[in-house]
Structures are given as structure tokens and as C-alpha cells.
C-alpha positions in Angstrom: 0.0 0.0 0.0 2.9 2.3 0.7 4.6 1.4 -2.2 1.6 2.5 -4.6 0.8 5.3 -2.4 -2.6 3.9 -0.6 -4.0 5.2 2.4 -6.6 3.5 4.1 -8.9 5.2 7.0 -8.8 3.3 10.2 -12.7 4.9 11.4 -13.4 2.4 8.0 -11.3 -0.4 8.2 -12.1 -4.1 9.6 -9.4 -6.4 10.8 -10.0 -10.3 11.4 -13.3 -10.2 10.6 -14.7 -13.3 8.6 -17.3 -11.4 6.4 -16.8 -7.5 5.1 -19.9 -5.7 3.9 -19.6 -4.2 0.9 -22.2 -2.5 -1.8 -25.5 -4.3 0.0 -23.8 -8.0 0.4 -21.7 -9.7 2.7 -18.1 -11.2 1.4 -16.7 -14.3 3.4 -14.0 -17.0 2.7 -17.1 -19.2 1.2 -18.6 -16.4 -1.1 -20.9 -14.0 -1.5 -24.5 -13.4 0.3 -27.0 -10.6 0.8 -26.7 -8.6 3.7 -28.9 -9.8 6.4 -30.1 -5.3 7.2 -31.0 -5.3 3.8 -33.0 -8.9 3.6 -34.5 -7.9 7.1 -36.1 -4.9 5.5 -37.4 -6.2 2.6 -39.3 -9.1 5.2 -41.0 -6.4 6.5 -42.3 -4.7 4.2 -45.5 -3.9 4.2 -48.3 -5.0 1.4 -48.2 -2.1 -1.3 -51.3 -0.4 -1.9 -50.8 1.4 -5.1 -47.7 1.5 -8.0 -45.9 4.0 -6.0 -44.9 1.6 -3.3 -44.6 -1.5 -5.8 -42.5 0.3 -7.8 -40.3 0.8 -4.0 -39.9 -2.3 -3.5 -39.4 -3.9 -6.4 -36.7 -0.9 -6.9 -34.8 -2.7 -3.8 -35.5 -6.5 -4.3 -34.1 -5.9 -7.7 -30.6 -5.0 -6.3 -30.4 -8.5 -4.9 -32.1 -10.1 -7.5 -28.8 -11.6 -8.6 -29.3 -14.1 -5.4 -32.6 -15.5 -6.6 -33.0 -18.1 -8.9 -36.2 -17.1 -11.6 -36.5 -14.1 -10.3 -38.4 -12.3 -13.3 -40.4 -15.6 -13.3 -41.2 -14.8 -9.4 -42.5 -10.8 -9.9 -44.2 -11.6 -12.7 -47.8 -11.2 -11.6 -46.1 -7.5 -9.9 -44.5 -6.5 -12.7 -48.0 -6.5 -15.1 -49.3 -4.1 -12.2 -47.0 -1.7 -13.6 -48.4 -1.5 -17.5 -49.2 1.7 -18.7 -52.8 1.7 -18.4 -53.3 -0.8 -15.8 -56.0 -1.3 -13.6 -54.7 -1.6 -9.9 -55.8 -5.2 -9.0 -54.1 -6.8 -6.1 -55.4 -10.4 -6.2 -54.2 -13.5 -4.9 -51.8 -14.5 -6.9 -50.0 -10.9 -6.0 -49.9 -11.5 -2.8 -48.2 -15.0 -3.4 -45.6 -13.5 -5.8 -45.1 -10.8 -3.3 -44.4 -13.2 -0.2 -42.1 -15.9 -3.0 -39.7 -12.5 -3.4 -39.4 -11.8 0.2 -38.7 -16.1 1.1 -36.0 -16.5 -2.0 -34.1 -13.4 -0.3 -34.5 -15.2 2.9 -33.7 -18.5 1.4 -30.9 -17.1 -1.0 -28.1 -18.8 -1.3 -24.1 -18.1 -1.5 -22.9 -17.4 -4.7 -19.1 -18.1 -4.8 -17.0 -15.3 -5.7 -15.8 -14.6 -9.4 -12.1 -16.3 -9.8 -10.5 -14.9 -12.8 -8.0 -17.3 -12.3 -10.5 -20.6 -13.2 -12.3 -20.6 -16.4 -16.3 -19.7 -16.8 -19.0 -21.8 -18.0 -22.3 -20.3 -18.9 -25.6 -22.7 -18.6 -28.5 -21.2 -21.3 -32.0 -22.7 -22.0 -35.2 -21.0 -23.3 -38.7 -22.0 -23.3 -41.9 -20.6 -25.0 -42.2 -17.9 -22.2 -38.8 -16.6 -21.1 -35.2 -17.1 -21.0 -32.4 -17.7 -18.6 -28.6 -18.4 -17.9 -26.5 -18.8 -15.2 -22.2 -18.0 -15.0 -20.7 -20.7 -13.0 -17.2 -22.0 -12.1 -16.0 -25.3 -10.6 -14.2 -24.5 -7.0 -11.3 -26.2 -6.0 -13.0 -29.7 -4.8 -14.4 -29.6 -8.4 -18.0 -28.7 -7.4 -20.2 -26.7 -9.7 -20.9 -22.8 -7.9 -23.1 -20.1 -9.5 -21.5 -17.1 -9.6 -24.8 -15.0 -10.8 -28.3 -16.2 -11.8 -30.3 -13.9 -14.6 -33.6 -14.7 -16.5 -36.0 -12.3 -17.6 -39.6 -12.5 -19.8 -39.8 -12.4 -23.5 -41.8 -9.8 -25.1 -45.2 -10.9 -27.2 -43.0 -10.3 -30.6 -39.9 -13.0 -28.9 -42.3 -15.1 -28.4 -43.5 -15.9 -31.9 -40.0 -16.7 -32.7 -38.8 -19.9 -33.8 -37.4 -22.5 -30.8 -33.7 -22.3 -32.7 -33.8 -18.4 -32.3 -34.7 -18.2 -29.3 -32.0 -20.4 -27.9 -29.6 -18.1 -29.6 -31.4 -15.2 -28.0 -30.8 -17.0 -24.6 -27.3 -17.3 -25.6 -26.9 -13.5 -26.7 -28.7 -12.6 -23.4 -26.3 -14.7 -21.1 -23.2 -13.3 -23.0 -24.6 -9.4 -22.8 -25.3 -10.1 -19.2 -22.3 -11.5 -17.9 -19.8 -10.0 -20.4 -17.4 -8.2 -17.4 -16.7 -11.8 -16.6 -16.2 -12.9 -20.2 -15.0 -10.5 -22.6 -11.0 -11.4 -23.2 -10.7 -14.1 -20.8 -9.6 -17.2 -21.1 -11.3 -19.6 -23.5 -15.3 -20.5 -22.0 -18.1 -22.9 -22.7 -21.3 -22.5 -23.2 -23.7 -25.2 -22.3 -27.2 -25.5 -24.2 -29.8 -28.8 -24.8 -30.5 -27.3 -28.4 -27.8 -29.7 -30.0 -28.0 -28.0 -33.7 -26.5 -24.3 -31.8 -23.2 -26.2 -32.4 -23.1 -25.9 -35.8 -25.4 -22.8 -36.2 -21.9 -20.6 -36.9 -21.1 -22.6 -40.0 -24.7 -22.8 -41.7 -24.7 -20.9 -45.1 -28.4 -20.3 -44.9 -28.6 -17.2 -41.8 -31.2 -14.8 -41.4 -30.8 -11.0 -40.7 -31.6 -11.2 -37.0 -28.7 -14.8 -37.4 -25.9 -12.8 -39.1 -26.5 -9.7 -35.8 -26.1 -11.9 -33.1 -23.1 -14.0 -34.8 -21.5 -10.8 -35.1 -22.2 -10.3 -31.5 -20.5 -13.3 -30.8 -17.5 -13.3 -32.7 -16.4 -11.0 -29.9 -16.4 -13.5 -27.4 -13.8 -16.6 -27.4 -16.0 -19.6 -26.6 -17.5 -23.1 -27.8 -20.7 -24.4 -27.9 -21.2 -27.8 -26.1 -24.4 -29.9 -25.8 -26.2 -30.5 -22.6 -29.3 -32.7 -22.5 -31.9 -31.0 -21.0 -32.4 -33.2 -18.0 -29.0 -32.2 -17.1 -28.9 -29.3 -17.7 -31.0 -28.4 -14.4 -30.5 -24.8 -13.3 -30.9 -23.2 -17.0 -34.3 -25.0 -17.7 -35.6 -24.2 -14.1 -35.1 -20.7 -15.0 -36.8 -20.6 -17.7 -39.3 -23.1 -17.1 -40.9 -21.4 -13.6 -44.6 -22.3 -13.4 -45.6 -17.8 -12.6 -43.6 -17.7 -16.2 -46.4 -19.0 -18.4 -48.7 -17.5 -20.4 -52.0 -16.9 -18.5 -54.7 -19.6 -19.6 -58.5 -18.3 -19.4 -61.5 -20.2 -20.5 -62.2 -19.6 -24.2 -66.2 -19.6 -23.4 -65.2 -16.1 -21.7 -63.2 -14.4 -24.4 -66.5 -15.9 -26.6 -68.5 -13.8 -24.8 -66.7 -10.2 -25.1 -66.2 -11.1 -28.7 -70.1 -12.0 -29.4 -70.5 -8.2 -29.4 -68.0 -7.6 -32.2 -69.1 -10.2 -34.8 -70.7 -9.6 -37.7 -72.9 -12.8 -37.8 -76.5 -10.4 -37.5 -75.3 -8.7 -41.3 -75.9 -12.0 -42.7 -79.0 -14.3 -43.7 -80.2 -16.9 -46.0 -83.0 -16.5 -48.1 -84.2 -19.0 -50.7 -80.9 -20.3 -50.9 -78.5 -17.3 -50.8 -76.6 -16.4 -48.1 -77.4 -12.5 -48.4 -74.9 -9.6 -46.3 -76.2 -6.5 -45.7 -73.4 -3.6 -44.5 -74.5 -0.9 -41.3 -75.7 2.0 -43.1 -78.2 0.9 -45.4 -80.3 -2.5 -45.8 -79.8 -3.9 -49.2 -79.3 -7.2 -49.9 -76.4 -8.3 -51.5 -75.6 -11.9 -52.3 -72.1 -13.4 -50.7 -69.9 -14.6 -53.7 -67.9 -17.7 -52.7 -64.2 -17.4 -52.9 -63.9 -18.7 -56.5 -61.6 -16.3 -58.7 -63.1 -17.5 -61.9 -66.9 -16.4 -60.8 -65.5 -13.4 -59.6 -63.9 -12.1 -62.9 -66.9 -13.2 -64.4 -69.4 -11.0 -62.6 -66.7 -8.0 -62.6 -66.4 -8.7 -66.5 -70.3 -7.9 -66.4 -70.5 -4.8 -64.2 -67.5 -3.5 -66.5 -66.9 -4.2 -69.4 -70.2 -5.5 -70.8 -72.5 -3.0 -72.9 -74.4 -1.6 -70.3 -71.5 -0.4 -68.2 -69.2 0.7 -70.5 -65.8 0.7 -68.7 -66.1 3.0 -65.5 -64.0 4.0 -63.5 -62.3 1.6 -60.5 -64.8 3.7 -57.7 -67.9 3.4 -60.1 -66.9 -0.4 -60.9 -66.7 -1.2 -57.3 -70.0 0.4 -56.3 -71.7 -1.2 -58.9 -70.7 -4.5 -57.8 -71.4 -3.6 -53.8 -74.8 -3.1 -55.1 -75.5 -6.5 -56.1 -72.6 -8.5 -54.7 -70.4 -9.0 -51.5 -67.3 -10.9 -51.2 -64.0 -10.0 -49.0 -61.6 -7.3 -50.6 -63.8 -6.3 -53.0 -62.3 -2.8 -53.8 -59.1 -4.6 -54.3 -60.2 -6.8 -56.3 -62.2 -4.1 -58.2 -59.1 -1.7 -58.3 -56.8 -4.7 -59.7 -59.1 -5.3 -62.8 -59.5 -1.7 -63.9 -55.8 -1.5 -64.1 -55.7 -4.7 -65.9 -58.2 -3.5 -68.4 -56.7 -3.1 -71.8 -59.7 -1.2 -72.9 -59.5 1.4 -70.2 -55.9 1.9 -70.5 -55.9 2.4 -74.6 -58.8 4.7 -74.7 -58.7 6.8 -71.4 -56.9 10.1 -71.7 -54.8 10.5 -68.1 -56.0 13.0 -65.7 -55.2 16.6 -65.9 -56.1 19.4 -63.7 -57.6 22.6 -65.1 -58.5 25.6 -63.2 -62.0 25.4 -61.2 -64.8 27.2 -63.5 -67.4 29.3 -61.7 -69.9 27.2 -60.7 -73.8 27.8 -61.5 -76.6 28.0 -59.1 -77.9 24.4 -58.3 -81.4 23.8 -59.1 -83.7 22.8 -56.1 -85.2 19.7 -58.4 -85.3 17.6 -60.9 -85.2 18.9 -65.0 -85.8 22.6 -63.3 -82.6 23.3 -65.0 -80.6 21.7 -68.0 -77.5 22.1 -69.8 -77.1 21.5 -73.8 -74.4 20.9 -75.9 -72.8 19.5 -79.6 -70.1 17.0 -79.7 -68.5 17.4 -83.3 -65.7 15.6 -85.3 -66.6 12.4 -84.9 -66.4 9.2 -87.9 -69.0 9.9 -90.3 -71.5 6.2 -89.6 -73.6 4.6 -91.9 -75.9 7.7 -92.0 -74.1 10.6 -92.7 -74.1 11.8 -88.8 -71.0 12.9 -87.4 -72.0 14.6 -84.0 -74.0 14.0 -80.6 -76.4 16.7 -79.0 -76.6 16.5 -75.0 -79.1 17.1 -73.0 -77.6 17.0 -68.9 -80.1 17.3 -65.9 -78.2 20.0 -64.0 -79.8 18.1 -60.8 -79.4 14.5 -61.1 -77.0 15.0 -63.4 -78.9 12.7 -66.0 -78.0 12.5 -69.6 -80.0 11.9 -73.0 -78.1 11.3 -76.2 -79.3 11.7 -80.0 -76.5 11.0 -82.8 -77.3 14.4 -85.0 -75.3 15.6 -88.7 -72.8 18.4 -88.9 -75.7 20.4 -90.6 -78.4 20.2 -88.4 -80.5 23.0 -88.2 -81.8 24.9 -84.9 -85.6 23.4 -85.6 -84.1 19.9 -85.7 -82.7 20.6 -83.0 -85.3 21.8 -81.2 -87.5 18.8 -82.6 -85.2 16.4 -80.5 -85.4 18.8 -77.1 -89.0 18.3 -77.6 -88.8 14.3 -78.3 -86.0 13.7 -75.3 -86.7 16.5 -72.8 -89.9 17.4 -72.8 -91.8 14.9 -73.3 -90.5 12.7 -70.8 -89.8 15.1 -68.1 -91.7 18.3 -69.0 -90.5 21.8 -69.7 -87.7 23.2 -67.9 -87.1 26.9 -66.4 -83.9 27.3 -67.2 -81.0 25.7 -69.8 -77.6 26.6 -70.1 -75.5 26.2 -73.4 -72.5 27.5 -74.9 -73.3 30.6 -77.9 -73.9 28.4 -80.9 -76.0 29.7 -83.5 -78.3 26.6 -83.4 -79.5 27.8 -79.5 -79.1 31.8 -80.4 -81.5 31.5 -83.7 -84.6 33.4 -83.4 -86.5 30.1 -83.7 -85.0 29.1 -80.3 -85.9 32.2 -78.9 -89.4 32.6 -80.1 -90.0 29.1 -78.9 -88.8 30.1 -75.3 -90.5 32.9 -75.4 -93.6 31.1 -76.1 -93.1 28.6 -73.1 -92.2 31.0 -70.7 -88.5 29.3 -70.8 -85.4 31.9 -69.5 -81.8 30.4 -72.2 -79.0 31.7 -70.4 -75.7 31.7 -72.2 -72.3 30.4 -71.0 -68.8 31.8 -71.3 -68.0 31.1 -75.3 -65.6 28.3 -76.0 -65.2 27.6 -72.1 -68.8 26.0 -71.4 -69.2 23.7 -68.0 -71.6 21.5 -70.1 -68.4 19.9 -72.1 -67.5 18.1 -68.8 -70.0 15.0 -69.9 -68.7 15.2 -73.0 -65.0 13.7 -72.4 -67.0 11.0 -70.6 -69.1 9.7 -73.4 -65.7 10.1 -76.0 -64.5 7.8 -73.7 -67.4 5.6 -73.3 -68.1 5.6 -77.2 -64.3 4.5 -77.1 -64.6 1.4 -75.1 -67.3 0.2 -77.0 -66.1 -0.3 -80.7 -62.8 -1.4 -82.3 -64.4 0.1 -85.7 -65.5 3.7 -84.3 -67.7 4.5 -87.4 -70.3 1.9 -85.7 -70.6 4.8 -82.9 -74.1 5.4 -82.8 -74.8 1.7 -82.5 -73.3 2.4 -79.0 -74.7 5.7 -78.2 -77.8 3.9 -76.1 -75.6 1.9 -74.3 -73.2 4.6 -73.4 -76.4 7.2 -72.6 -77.4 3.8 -69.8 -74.3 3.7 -68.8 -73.3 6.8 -68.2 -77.3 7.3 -66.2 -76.1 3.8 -64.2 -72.9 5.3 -62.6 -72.2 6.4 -59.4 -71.6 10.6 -59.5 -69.1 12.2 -57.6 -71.2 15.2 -57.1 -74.3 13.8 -56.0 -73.2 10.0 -54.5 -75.8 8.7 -56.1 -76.4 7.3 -59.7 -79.1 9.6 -62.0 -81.7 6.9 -62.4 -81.3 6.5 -58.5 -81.8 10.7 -57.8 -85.1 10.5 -60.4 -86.6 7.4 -59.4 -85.4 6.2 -56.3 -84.5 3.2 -57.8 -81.7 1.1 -59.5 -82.6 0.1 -62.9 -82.7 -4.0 -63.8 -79.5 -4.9 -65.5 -79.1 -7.8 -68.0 -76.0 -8.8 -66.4 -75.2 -12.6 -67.0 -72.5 -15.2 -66.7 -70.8 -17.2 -69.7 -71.0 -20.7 -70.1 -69.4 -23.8 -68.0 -68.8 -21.1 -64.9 -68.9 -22.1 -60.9 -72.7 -21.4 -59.1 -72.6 -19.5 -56.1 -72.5 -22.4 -53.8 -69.3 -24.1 -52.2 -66.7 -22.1 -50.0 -68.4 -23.1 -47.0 -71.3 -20.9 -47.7 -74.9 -22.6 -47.5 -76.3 -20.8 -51.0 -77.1 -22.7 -54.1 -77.1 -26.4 -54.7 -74.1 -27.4 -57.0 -75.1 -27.7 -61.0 -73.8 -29.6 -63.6 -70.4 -28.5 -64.4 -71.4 -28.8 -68.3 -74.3 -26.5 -68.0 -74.5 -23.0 -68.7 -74.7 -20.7 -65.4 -77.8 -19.0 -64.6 -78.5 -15.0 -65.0 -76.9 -13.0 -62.6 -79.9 -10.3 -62.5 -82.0 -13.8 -61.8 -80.1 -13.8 -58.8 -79.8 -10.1 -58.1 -84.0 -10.3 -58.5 -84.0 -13.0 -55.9 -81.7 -11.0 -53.8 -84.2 -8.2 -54.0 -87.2 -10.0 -53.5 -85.8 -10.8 -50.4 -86.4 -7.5 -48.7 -89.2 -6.7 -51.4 -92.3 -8.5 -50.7 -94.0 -7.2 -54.0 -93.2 -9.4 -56.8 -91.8 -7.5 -59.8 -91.2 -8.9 -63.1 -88.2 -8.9 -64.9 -87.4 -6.9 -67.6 -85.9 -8.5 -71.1 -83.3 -6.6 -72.5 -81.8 -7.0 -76.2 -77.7 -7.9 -76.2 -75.4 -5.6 -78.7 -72.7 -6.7 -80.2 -70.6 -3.9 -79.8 -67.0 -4.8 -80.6 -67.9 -6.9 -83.7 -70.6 -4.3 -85.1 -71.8 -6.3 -87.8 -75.5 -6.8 -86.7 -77.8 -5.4 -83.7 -79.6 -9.0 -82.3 -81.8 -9.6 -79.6 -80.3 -12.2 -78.1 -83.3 -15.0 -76.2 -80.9 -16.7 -74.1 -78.6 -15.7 -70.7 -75.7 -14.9 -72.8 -74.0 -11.9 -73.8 -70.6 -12.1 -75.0 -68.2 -9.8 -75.6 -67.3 -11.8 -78.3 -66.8 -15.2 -79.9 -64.0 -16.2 -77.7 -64.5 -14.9 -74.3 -66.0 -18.2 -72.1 -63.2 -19.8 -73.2 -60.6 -17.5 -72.3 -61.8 -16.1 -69.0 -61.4 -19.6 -67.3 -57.9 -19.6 -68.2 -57.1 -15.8 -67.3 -58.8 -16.2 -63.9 -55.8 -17.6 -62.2 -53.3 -15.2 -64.1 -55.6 -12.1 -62.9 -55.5 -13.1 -59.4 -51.6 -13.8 -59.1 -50.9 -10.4 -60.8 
């Protein structure tokens, strides 16, 4: 001491004594122990009454926690006391874990004194609920001694892992723990019962989460040695305390909070469809069993077939949701549109254009209209190369006439009077752009006459062309010859009335009539019914017969929650992408052409994998 200048205060020194205190434990010739103040304390302390005084003692029984074997495993039921949000609950099994931490202090045993002279050994084991190790030497009689005991909880993610990571992490844990033992020393060994850790160093196949804790242990100088687990005793008790496991609760009870949650009232069978209605509204629509092929089919009806004419991926999907319910519906709606080679050949890509100013919205119904032309299109087999429009400012309706580039203001007017007025009356006031054919003094002596106001709009800027891009595009979609376009033009003027409005929500035929029009939607030949999938709907058919209507099943859908019978409506197919005839066509076919049943079965698959 003199020679490296030490000086040492009598007041604080002991002589002859076989045990020194020091740092909260007692140090004697046979090792290490807690000191007996410090245990005496902690057996008196009182039962905590809120997290305050948990959080006190647990502070100080944690100090010496290195004394008690499973530790984490015994304060367990304390420790979930001290969640964020945590109800303050002192049951039973508190009390138990409370009185276990105050005997293992009292019972604790002496841990031998770390040698740096006499090599380490490290015990690991992991179980489905925790972790724990244990650094031990051999004394001089050749008797195993713990030098420090450690074991903690996994987290809910640890415990998903696999059983060979979470040896490792037991492994990693031991070495992080006990590391100012370990770190350049002399050669150790670690002792696990998960015989393929031996080789795990040297497998060419490593995860991410693998190659981090290898790197971890390259540090470290060390081999890995099997133990069996039934000798490996102290590392599996420490992981394998009874307070560790997962808390098991009747599943009857969990049943019972969940009742509340399920969605089992949405659903009901009625003449053999299982029917789902959704929380804000109560239409019926019929489940469709997971079966990609019947899927594409009914989405290759409510798209691309005449009547729909290629909306959009939000007006596809609510015109499904209005018939049909299956799971990831939008998805799958969202998926086809993009797949559509129609859609992506003819649709122009959005552009934004400053907002016009907008017009005073009509309180009803045809009170106000908007007209306009639609030139330059291909001359068709009558000379016509234009479209006049005729948009319900309210409902946001359309009617449609094909018209030449000559027309004249009193045919015009003669197909106001056919389209507009005779179905829904004279309006107050319409709103076109400055063309002659609305500015003669035919139109204005007619106006006059009726008592009707024509208001003009900005020239060459009109807010009435907005339908117009829509039924290019819809006109588009419909022909691979375009000179067949007024074949189309009663199909597009449905479709267009049939889709959802971002203005309103609603379709037009929905905002006149309060109703959904009947659609002749129907499935190809040799398809899957709606039965199967676990669903109790329709009885299986013959797999060689042709597949019912779809509006046959809508119709029973709706009967369901109509109790007046209505009949059905026969509507005449078009041919519109070979144009070479208009047919009325008997049967529950409409194709879009010659080859289409037999292709869809064999895109089905390819559509869903994309």
C-alpha cells in the first residue's frame, strides 16, 4: 500500500473479521451473500397499496435479485401491475408473488466469488415464455458454484420466434449479461440442450436477425457444447418457472366479449343465398364464394359488358357492392380496372384545369338543364358525325341523340321536344354555350312562347363539355371500328345514367326514381354457381351446363327485402365490338365476343396472381 501510495482510513477499516460488507452483500472465505439489514427490511415490508410503493420495493428486491434463482419468473404477476394503463388489482396471486420474493431473499443462497483465475462456464435454455442463464465456475473440490443467476420475460414479438432463435437469444442474453466476466478471458463454454447451436456458426443459410447476433459473438472466445436437458437443471428451471407462463383463461369467456364484435347479424339466407347487408343501409347483397373465376366473371359484367361501359375503379366497385359481397372487394375491383386493356388504350390521363365558376344548383329535378354538340366524330352509316346532349343539372342525367354536322336549330329543337320534354316536361332554365343553333330566333321565339329563361355560358369555355370527355370515352370502349358509334350511343347514354356521380353520390336513375334500374347482367357458359366455400347458398349444378343469369339472382336478392313481386325486364344484347348486326339475343348470354368463355377460365388464375 505504501509502495503505490494507498492510504486507508482506520474509522473504516475491519481487521480479522470473517465477512466484510460491501455494496449491500456480505463477502466471506465461502462467497458472496445478501446482507442480512437489507433482507430484514425487505421481510418487513408492508403489502403495497398502489404503483408508488410496488414500484419501492421492487426498486430494492431488484438490487439482490442476482441471489434468486427465476427471479423475473417470481414478480411476474407485480410486474403487469405496472403496465401503462393498468387497472390496480391486487389479487391472490399478488400477494403469493409478493411473499415468494421476500422467502427467496431469505432463502438465498451463497454465490461463490468470481475467480478470474479458473475458467467460466455459462448454462442457457429457453422456453416458450422466457429465457435464462447462469455464469458458474467449478471450485477447488471440483463442485459446480453459481457465480450469478439472470432470466427475464420475453416480449409478445420474442415469443413468436422460432425454438432455434430463441436459444440463440438466450445465448446472446447470457453473454450481454455477464460480459465483465467474459470479454478477453480465457477460452469458456457455453452449455445449451438445443444440440444444432453447435453448428449454427457454420450454416450458409442465416437470417438477418442470425448474421447480428453472430457478429455479436465473434467478440467473445467460446465453444458451444451440448447438454441434455435433463441435465442441464439450473438453465431449464429458470426458464421453465410455473408464474412464467402465459395466462390460460377459458375460451367460453373471451367468446363472450367477442359475441359483441361479430358480424354474424349482417348475414342471412334467403331461398338459398346467403345475403350480407353492411350498417348503413339494408340492401341485400348476395355473398360470392371465394372462387376467382366467378368473380372475374361477374366483374367482366358490371365492367366491361355494354351496359356499363368501362367505369372508373370507384364506379366499378359500387356497382358491384350493389348487387354482390365478397372479402376485398375494392381490391379486387381496383386490380381489374388497371388490368383492363380497354381502359388503358382509350382513357386520356387526368389533368387538372382551373375550377370554372360554378352555377346556381337547381332545387329539383329537369328545373334546370345544360345543352351541348359534340363534333368531329367518324361519319356512320348515316351521314351523322355529331351528338347533341341534354344533362339534368340536378341528377346529373344524360339523353343522347346521334345528329349531322348540318343540323339545323328546328331539328334541334324537334329532339329537345322528343328527349326533354316529353319525358320530363318543360324546364325553367338551360344553359348552353353561344352556338347559332340555340341563339336562332327560332329558339328564342320558342322560349318565349313557353315562358322558358336560355341563359348563355362563357364562349368556348362552357361547363356542359364536362360529360362530354366521358361519353368520348365511353363511345371508345365500346367499338374497335368507331364508325359503328351510334350503335353504341344507347348503351353509353345507360351507362353513363347507371354510374355512381361524384357530385351527387348517387347514380341519376337513382336521384329520379329512387330506384336502381334491372340490369341484363349474366354469366358465360361452363362457370362455378354461387354455392361451395363453406357458404350454405345454391345447390351445385352440372359442371357442363350453362350458369344461370346474374340479374336472376340479383332479382331474388331483392325480393328478399321486397315483398311485391316484380317482373323482370328482357333486355336485347349488342354486339358492340364486332358491329356487324344489332340482335336480340333470347338466351342468358351476352358475350363480348366469340371467344370470351373460353378465355376467362384460363385468365382467372393469371388475374388473381398479378
Amino acid at each position: 500500500m505504501r509502495k503505490h501510495k494507498l492510504y486507508a482510513n482506520l474509522k473504516k477499516c475491519i481487521f480479522g473479521a470473517s465477512t466484510i460488507p460491501a455494496l449491500g452483500c456480505l463477502v466471506g472465505k465461502n462467497g458472496v451473500r445478501p446482507d442480512p439489514g437489507k433482507v430484514r427490511v425487505i421481510n418487513e415490508w408492508p403489502t403495497p397499496s398502489n404503483v408508488k410503493e410496488l414500484r419501492q420495493f421492487l426498486g430494492l428486491a431488484t438490487f439482490l435479485c442476482k441471489y434468486v434463482s427465476s427471479y423475473a419468473g417470481k414478480i411476474r404477476p407485480l410486474s403487469q401491475l405496472l403496465k401503462k394503463d393498468a387497472v390496480w388489482d391486487w389479487t391472490a396471486e399478488c400477494q403469493q408473488a409478493f411473499d415468494a420474493v421476500k422467502q427467496g431473499l431469505t432463502e438465498a443462497p451463497i454465490l461463490a466469488v468470481a475467480d478470474q483465475d479458473r475458467p467460466f462456464h455459462v448454462v442457457c435454455d429457453a422456453s416458450d415464455f422466457a429465457i435464462g442463464c447462469a455464469l458458474m465456475q467449478h471450485d477447488h473440490e471440483g463442485r459446480d458454484r453459481v457465480v450469478y443467476y439472470q432470466s427475464r420475460q420475453l416480449k409478445p414479438a420474442k415469443r413468436n420466434y422460432p425454438v432455434h432463435d430463441k436459444e440463440h437469444l438466450a445465448m446472446t442474453y447470457a453473454l450481454a449479461k455477464f460480459r465483465v466476466y467474459l470479454l478477453g478471458s480465457r477460452p469458456f463454454v457455453v452449455y445449451t440442450d438445443h444440440a444444432s447451436l453447435r453448428t449454427a456458426i457454420m450454416s450458409p443459410h442465416i437470417s438477418q436477425r442470425m448474421a447480428r447476433w453472430l457478429s455479436f459473438f465473434a467478440e467473445y472466445n467460446f465453444q458451444v457444447e451440448y447438454k441434455p436437458g435433463r441435465l442441464n437443471v439450473v438453465a431449464a428451471a429458470l426458464s421453465r418457472r410455473p408464474d412464467y407462463a402465459v395466462h390460460k383463461t377459458d375460451a367460453n369467456c373471451i367468446g363472450v366479449k367477442l359475441a359483441k364484435h361479430l358480424r354474424v347479424h349482417r348475414y342471412r339466407v334467403h331461398n338459398g343465398l346467403l345475403l350480407y347487408s353492411a350498417v348503413d343501409d339494408n340492401a341485400d347483397r348476395v355473398v360470392v364464394p371465394d372462387d376467382p373465376e366467378l368473380m372475374l366473371r361477374i366483374t367482366y359484367e358490371y365492367h366491361d359488358a355494354p351496359t356499363s361501359g368501362h367505369p372508373s375503379r370507384e364506379k366499378t366497385y359500387l356497382l358491384l357492392t350493389r348487387d354482390f359481397h365478397w372479402s376485398h372487394q375494392y381490391k379486387w375491383a381496383r386490380k381489374y380496372v388497371s388490368a383492363c386493356e380497354v381502359c388503358q388504350r382509350v382513357k386520356p390521363a387526368p389533368f387538372s384545369q382551373a375550377p370554372l365558376q360554378s352555377l346556381p344548383t337547381p332545387p329539383e329535378c329537369w328545373q334546370s338543364i345544360s345543352m351541348d354538340f359534340v363534333f368531329g366524330l367518324p361519319t356512320d352509316s348515316k351521314r351523322r358525325t355529331g351528338i347533341v346532349v341534354f344533362v339534368d343539372r340536378f341528377s346529373k342525367m344524360v339523353h343522347l341523340a346521334a345528329v349531322p354536322a348540318e343540323v339545323t336549330a328546328k331539328q334541334t329543337a324537334r329532339l329537345f321536344v322528343d328527349m326533354v320534354f316529353r319525358h320530363h316536361g318543360m324546364p325553367i332554365d338551360i344553359v348552353s354555350d353561344r352556338d347559332p343553333r340555340f341563339t336562332a330566333r327560332f329558339w328564342q321565339e320558342v322560349f318565349t312562347l313557353l315562358g322558358t329563361q336560355l341563359s348563355m355560358s362563357t364562349a368556348g369555355h362552357p361547363q356542359t363539355e364536362r360529360v362530354n370527355r366521358v361519353l368520348v370515352d365511353a363511345l371508345k370502349s365500346y367499338a374497335h371500328s368507331f364508325h359503328h358509334w351510334s350503335d353504341c350511343l344507347p348503351m353509353a347514354e345507360f351507362a353513363i345514367n347507371n354510374s355512381v356521380h361524384t357530385t351527387t353520390g348517387h347514380t341519376p336513375f337513382y336521384v329520379n326514381a329512387l330506384r336502381h334500374p334491372r340490369v341484363p347482367s349474366v354469366l358465360g357458359t361452363v362457370a362455378p354457381s354461387l354455392s361451395g366455400g363453406g357458404y350454405p347458398v345454391l345447390p351445385q349444378p352440372n359442371e357442363h351446363a350453362d350458369m344461370t343469369n346474374i340479374s336472376a339472382v340479383s332479382t331474388r336478392a331483392r325480393s328478399a327485402r321486397r315483398p311485391v313481386n316484380e317482373g323482370t325486364v328482357s333486355t336485347p344484347g349488342v354486339d358492340t365490338l364486332n358491329n356487324t348486326e344489332r340482335h336480340t339475343q333470347a338466351g342468358p348470354v351476352v358475350n363480348k365476343d366469340a371467344e370470351l368463355n373460353n378465355e376467362v377460365s384460363s385468365k382467372a388464375l393469371d388475374f388473381v396472381q398479378r
